[in-house]
C-alpha positions as a Markdown table, in Angstrom:
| # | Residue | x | y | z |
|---|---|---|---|---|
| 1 | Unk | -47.9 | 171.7 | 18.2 |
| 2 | Unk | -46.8 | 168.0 | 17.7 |
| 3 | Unk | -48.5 | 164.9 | 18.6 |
| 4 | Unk | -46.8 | 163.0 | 21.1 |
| 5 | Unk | -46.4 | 159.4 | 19.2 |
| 6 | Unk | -43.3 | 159.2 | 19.4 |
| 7 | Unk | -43.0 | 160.6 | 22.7 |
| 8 | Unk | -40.6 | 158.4 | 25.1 |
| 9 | Unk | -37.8 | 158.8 | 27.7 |
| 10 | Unk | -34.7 | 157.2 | 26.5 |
| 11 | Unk | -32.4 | 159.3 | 27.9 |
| 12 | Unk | -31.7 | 161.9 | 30.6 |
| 13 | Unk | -30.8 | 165.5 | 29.6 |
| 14 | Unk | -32.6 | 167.2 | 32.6 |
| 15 | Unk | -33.8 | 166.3 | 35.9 |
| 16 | Unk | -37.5 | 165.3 | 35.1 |
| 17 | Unk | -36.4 | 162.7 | 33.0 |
| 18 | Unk | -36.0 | 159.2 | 34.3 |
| 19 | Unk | -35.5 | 156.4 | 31.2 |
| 20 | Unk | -36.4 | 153.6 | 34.3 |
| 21 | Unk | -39.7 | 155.3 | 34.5 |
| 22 | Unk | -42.3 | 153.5 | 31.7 |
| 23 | Unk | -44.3 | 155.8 | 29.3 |
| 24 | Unk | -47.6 | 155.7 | 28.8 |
| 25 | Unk | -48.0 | 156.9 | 24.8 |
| 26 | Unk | -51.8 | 156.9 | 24.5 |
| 27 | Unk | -52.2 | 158.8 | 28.2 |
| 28 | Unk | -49.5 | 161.4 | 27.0 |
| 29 | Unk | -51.1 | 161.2 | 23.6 |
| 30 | Unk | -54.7 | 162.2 | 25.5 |
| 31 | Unk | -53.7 | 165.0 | 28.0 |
| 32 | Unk | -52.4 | 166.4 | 24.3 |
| 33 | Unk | -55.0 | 166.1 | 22.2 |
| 34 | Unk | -56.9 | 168.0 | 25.3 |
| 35 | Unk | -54.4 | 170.5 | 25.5 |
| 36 | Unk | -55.3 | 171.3 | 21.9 |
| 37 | Unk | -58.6 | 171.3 | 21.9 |
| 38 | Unk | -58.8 | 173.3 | 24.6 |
| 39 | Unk | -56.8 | 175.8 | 22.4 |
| 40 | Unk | -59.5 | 175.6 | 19.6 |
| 41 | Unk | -62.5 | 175.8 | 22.2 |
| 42 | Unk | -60.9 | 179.1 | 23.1 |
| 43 | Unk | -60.8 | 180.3 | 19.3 |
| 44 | Unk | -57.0 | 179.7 | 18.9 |
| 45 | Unk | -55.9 | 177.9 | 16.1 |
| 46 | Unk | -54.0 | 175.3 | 16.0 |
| 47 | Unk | -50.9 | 174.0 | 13.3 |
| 48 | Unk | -49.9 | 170.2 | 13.9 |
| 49 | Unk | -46.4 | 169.3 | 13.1 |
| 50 | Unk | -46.1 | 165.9 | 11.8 |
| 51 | Unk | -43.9 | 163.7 | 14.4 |
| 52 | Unk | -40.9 | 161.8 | 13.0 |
| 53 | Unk | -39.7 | 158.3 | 14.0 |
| 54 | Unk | -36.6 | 158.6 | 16.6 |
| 55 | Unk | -37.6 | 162.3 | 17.9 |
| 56 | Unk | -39.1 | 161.6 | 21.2 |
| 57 | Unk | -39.0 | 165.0 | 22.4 |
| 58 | Unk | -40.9 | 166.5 | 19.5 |
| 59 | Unk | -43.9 | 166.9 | 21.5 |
| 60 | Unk | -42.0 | 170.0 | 22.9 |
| 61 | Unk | -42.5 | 172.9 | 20.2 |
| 62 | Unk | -41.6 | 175.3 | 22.0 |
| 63 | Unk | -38.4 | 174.5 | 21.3 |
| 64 | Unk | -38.0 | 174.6 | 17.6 |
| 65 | Unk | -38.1 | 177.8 | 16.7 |
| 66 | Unk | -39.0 | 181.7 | 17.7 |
| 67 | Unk | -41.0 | 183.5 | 16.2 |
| 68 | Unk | -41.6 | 187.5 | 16.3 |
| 69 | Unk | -43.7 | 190.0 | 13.8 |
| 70 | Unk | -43.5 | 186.8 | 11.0 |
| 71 | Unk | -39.6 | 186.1 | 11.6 |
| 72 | Unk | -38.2 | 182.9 | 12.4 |
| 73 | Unk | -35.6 | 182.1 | 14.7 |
| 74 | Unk | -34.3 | 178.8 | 13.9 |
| 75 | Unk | -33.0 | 176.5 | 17.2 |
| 76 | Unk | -30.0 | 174.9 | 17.6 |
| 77 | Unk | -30.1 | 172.4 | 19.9 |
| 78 | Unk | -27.5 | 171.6 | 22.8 |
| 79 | Unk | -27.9 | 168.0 | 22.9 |
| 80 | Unk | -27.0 | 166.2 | 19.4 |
| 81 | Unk | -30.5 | 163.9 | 20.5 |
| 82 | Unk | -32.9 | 166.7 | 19.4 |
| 83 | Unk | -30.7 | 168.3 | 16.9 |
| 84 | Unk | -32.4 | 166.6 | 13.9 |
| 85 | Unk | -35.8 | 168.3 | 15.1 |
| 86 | Unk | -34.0 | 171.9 | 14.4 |
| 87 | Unk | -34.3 | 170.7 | 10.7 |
| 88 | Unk | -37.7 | 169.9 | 11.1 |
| 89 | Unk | -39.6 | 172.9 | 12.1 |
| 90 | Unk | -37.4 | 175.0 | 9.5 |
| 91 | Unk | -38.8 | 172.5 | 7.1 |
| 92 | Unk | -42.5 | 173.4 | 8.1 |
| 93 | Unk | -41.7 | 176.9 | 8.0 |
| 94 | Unk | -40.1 | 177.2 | 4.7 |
| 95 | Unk | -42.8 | 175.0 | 3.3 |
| 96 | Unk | -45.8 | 177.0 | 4.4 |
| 97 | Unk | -43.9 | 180.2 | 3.1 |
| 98 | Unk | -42.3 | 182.0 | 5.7 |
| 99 | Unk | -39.5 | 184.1 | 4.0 |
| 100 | Unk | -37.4 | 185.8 | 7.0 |
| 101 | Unk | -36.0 | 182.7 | 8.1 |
| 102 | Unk | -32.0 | 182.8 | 10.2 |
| 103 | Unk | -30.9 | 179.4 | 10.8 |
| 104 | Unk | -28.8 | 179.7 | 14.0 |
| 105 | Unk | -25.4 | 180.2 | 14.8 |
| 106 | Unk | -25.5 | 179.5 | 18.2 |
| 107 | Unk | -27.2 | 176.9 | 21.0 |
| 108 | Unk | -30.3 | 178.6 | 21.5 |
| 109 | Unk | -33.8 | 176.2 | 22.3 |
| 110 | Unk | -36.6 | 178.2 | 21.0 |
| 111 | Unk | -39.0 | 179.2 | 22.9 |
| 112 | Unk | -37.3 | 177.0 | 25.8 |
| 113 | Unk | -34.9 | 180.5 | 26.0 |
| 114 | Unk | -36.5 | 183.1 | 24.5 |
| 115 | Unk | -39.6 | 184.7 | 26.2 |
| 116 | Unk | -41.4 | 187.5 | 24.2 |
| 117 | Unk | -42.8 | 190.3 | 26.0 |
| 118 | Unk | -43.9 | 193.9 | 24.3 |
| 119 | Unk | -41.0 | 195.4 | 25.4 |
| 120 | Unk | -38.7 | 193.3 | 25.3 |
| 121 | Unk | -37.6 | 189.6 | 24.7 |
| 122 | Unk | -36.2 | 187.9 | 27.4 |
| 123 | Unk | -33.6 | 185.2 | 27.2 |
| 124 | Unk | -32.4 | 182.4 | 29.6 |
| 125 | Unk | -28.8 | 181.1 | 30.1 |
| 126 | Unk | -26.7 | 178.7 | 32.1 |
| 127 | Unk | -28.1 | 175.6 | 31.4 |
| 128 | Unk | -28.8 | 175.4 | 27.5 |
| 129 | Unk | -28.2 | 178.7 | 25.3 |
| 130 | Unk | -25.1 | 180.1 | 24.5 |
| 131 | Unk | -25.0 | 183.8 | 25.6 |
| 132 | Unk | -23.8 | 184.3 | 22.3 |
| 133 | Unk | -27.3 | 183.6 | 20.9 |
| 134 | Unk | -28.5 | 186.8 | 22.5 |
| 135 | Unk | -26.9 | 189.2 | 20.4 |
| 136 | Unk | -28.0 | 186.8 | 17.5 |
| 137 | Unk | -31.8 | 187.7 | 18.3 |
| 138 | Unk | -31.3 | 191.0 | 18.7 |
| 139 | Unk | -29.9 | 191.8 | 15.5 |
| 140 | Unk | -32.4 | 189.5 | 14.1 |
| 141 | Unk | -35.7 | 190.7 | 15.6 |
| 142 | Unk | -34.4 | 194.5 | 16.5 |
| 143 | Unk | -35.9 | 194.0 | 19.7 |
| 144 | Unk | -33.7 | 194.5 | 23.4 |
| 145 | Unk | -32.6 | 191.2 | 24.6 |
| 146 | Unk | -32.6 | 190.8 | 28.2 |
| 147 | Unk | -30.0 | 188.2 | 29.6 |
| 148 | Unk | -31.5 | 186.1 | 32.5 |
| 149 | Unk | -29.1 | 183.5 | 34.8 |
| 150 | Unk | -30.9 | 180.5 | 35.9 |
| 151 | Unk | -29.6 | 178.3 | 38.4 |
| 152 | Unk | -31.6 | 175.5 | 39.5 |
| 153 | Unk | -31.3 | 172.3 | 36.9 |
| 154 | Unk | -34.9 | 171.9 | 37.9 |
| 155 | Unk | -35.7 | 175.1 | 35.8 |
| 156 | Unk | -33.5 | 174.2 | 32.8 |
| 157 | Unk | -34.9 | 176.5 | 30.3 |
| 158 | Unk | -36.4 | 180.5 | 30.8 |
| 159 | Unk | -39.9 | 178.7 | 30.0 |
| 160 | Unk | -40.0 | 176.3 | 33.2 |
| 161 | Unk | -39.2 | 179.7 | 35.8 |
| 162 | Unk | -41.3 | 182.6 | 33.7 |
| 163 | Unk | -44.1 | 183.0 | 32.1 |
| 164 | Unk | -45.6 | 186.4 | 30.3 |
| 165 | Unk | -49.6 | 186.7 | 31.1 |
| 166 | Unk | -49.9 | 189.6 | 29.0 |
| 167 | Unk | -48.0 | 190.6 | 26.4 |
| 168 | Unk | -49.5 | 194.6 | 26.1 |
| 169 | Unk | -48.5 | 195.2 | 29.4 |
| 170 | Unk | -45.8 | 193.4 | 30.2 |
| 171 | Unk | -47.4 | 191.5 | 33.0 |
| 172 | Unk | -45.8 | 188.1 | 33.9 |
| 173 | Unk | -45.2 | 185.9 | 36.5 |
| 174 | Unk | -41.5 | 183.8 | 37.8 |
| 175 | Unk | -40.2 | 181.8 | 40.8 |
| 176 | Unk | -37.4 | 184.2 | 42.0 |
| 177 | Unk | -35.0 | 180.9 | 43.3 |
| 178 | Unk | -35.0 | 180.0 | 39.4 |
| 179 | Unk | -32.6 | 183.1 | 38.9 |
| 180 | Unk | -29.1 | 184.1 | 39.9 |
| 181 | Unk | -29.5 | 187.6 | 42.5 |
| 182 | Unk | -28.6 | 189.6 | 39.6 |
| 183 | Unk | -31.1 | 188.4 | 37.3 |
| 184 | Unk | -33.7 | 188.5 | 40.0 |
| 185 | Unk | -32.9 | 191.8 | 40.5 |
| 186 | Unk | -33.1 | 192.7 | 37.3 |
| 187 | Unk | -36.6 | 191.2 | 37.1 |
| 188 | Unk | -37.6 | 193.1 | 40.1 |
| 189 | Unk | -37.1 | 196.5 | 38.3 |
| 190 | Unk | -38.4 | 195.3 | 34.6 |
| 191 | Unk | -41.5 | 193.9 | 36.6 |
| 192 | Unk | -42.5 | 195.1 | 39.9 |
| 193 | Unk | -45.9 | 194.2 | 39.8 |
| 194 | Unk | -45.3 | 190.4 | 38.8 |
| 195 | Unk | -47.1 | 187.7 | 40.1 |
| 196 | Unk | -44.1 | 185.6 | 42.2 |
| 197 | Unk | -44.4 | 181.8 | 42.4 |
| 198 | Unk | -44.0 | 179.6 | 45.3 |
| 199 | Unk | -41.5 | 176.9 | 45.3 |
| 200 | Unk | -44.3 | 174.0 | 45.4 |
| 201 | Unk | -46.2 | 175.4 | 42.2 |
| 202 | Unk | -42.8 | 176.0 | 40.0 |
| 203 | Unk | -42.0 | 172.6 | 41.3 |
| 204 | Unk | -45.8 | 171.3 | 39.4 |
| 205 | Unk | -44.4 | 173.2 | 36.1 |
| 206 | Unk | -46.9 | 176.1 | 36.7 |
| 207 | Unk | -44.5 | 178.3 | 35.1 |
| 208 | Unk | -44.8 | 176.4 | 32.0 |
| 209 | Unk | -48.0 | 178.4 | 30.5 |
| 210 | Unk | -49.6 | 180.0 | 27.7 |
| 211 | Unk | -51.4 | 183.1 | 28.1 |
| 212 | Unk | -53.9 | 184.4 | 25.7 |
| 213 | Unk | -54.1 | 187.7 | 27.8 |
| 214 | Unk | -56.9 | 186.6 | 29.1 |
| 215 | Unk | -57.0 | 182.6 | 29.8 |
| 216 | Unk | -53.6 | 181.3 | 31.4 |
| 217 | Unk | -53.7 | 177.3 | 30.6 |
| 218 | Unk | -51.6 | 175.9 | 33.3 |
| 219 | Unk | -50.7 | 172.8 | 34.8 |
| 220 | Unk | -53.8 | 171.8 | 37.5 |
| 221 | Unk | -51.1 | 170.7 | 39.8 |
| 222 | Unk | -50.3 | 174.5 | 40.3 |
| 223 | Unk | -53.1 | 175.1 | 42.1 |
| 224 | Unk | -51.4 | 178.0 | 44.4 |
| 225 | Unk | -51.1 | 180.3 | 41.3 |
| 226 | Unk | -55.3 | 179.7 | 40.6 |
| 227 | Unk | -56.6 | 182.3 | 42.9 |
| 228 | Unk | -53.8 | 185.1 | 42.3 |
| 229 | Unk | -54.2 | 184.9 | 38.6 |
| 230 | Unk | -58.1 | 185.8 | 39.1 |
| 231 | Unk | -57.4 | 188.4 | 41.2 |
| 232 | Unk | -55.4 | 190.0 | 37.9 |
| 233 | Unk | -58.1 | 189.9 | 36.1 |
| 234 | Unk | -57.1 | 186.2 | 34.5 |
| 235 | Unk | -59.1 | 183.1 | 33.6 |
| 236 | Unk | -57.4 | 180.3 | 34.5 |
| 237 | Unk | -57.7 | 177.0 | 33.1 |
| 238 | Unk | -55.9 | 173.8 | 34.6 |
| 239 | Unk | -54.7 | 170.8 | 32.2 |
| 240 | Unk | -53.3 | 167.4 | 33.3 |
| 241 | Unk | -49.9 | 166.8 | 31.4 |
| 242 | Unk | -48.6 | 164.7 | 34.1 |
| 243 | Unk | -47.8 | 162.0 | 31.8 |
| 244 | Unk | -45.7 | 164.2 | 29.2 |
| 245 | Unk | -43.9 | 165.9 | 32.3 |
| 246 | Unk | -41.9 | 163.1 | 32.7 |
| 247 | Unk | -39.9 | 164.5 | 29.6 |
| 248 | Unk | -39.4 | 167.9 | 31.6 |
| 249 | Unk | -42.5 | 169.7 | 30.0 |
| 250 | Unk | -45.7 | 171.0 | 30.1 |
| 251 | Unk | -48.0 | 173.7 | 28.5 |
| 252 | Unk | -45.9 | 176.2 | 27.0 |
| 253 | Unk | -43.3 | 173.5 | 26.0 |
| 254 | Unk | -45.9 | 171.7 | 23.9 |
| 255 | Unk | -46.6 | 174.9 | 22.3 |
| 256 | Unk | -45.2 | 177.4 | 19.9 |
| 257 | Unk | -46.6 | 180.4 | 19.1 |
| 258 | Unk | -46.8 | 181.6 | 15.5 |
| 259 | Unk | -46.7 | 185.5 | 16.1 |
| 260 | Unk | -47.3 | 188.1 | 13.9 |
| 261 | Unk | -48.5 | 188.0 | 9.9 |
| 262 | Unk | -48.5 | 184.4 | 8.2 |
| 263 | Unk | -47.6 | 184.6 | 4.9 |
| 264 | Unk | -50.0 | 185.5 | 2.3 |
């Protein structure tokens, strides 16, 4: 994760993001600190990357980087305004040790665009990844890449429209108007059991969630998805990260996950 004090909207690169609209750095800075520490309550821990001057959108982890059984993905950003943070998370990586590093070829955002299940990965396009940087992963992680279409603006990246609850069995949850008929179709036979989304809690971000397998920390706003996820079997637990949403994230944007072994 990475504290929000840069955090500001000075440009427009999706529709959240308004540069009329003031932020407010110490509220954003607050609903993150909460977001972590509600990580560490849970017995998660937590690995802060140090914000740099002139990176606004740092806050967003998700997006620097993939990683699967202890590889790294690098990004490679679409918009030349974030491209500097590509740099920045390889540079944390290679300093803590990690020694299967692939510094990308093509656009792909992180975690923005690729969603890890056990079966598979998933990976978004249409709005920010090349479908070029598909094949890239595969060969890279030797895991099936499944190519998803989105095609609302709203749900720029794979992380805003899905989100994988359980990882062992494959269980997630989407907002089928996200996805071209193909890919919902598509979706409809890899998961038939998911947990569908209405348009008023994908419209809150409640898409845009971390799952431990157990607790799902998700935007409060999406209170619509509260009842169905304790039905599964799920603990969920609502944040308030109204203030960084103005930036076009929320949970799972503010948070990589570091899967598989660290190194030694």
């Amino acid at each position: 994760m990475c504290p929000p004090v840069h955090f500001d909207v000075t440009y427009a690169i999706n529709p959240w993001m308004n540069p009329a609209k003031p932020v407010d750095v110490p509220l954003a800075l607050a609903q993150w600190e909460d977001l972590r520490d509600r990580y560490r309550s849970l017995g998660h821990s937590v690995e802060e990357l140090t914000p740099r001057p002139g990176l606004p959108d740092m806050v967003f982890a998700a997006n620097g980087a993939t990683v699967v059984d202890g590889r790294v993905l690098g990004a490679r950003f679409a918009y030349p305004q974030r491209e500097p943070e590509a740099r920045a998370h390889l540079e944390w990586f290679r300093a803590r040790g990690y020694g299967r590093i692939h510094e990308a070829e093509h656009v792909n955002e992180g975690e923005g665009d690729f969603v890890v299940t056990g079966s598979y990965l998933l990976a978004g396009r249409g709005f920010r990844a090349s479908p070029l940087s598909h094949g890239e992963a595969q060969e890279f992680f030797g895991r099936p890449v499944i190519g998803l279409d989105l095609v609302d603006p709203r749900y720029y990246h794979l992380d805003t429209a899905l989100a994988v609850l359980d990882e062992d069995t494959d269980d997630v949850m989407y907002h089928p108007p996200a996805f071209s008929p193909g890919s919902r179709e598509v979706l409809r036979r890899l998961f038939p059991d998911a947990l569908t989304a209405t348009a008023e809690d994908a419209a809150a971000m409640g898409l845009n969630a971390v799952s431990d397998g157990l607790h799902v920390l998700l935007p409060q706003e999406a209170a619509g998805l509260f009842d169905p996820l304790r039905e599964r079997g799920f603990v969920p637990v609502g944040v308030d990260l109204g203030e960084l949403l103005k930036g076009g994230g929320s949970v799972k944007c503010c948070t990589q996950e570091l899967r598989g072994p660290a190194p030694a």
